[in-house]
N, C-alpha and C positions, 0 to 999 in steps of 0.2 A: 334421215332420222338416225341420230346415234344409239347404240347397241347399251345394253347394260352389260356391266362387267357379271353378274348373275346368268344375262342369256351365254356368254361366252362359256362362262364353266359348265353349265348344262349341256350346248352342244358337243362339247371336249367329253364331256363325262358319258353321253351318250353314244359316243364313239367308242370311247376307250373307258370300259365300267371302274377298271383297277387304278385307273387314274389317281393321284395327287394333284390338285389344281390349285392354283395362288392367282388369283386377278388382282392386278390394282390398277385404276385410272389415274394416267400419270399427271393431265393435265386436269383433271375437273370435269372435260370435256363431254365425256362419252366416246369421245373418236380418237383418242391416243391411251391403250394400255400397253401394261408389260403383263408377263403370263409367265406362271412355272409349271411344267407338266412333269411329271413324273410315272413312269408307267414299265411294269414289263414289258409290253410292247417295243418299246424303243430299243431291246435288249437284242445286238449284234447289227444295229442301222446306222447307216452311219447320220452326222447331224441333219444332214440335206432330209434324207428319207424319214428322218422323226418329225421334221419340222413339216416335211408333206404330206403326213400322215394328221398334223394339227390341223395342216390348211383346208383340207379334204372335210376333215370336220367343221370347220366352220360353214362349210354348204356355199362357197361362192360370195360370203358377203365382205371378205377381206378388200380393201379397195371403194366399197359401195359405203354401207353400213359398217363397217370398222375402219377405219381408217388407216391408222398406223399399229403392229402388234411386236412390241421387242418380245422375244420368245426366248425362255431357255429349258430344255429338253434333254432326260436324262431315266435311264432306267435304273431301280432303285439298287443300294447299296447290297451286298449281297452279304450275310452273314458270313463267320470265320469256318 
C-alpha cells in the first residue's frame, strides 16, 4: 500500500521537530517521492549520516511502503 506524501512528513517531523519538510510525489504514485529536509540536526554530518538519520525516521518502510525517496539534506543557513 503506498505511503501519502502527508505520512512521510509526519514521520520526518516526528523525528526531527525543527525540521523544514517539502514532499512531492514525483510520479502520482504514492510510491516514488522527492523530500527536502532541512534541520539543525544535520549541522556537522556529513550527507550519508543526514540521510540515515531521515531513513531511521521513516521506521523501516523505505523499500516496503515507500518505494523510491530522492532526498536532499541540509542544515539551515546560518545568519551573518
Amino acid at each position: 500500500m503506498p505511503m501519502a506524501a502527508s505520512e512521510i512528513e509526519a514521520l520526518i517531523k516526528a523525528a526531527l521537530p525543527d525540521a523544514r519538510v517539502t514532499v512531492e510525489d514525483l510520479a502520482g504514485d504514492g510510491d516514488h517521492y522527492a523530500a527536502s529536509v532541512v534541520s539543525e540536526a544535520f549541522r556537522g554530518k556529513s550527507r550519508v549520516q543526514q540521510h540515515q538519520i531521515v531513513f531511521a525516521a521513516l521506521r523501516g518502510r523505505m523499500g516496503g511502503e515507500l518505494h523510491a525517496l530522492a532526498l536532499q539534506t541540509s542544515a539551515p543557513e546560518q545568519g551573518p
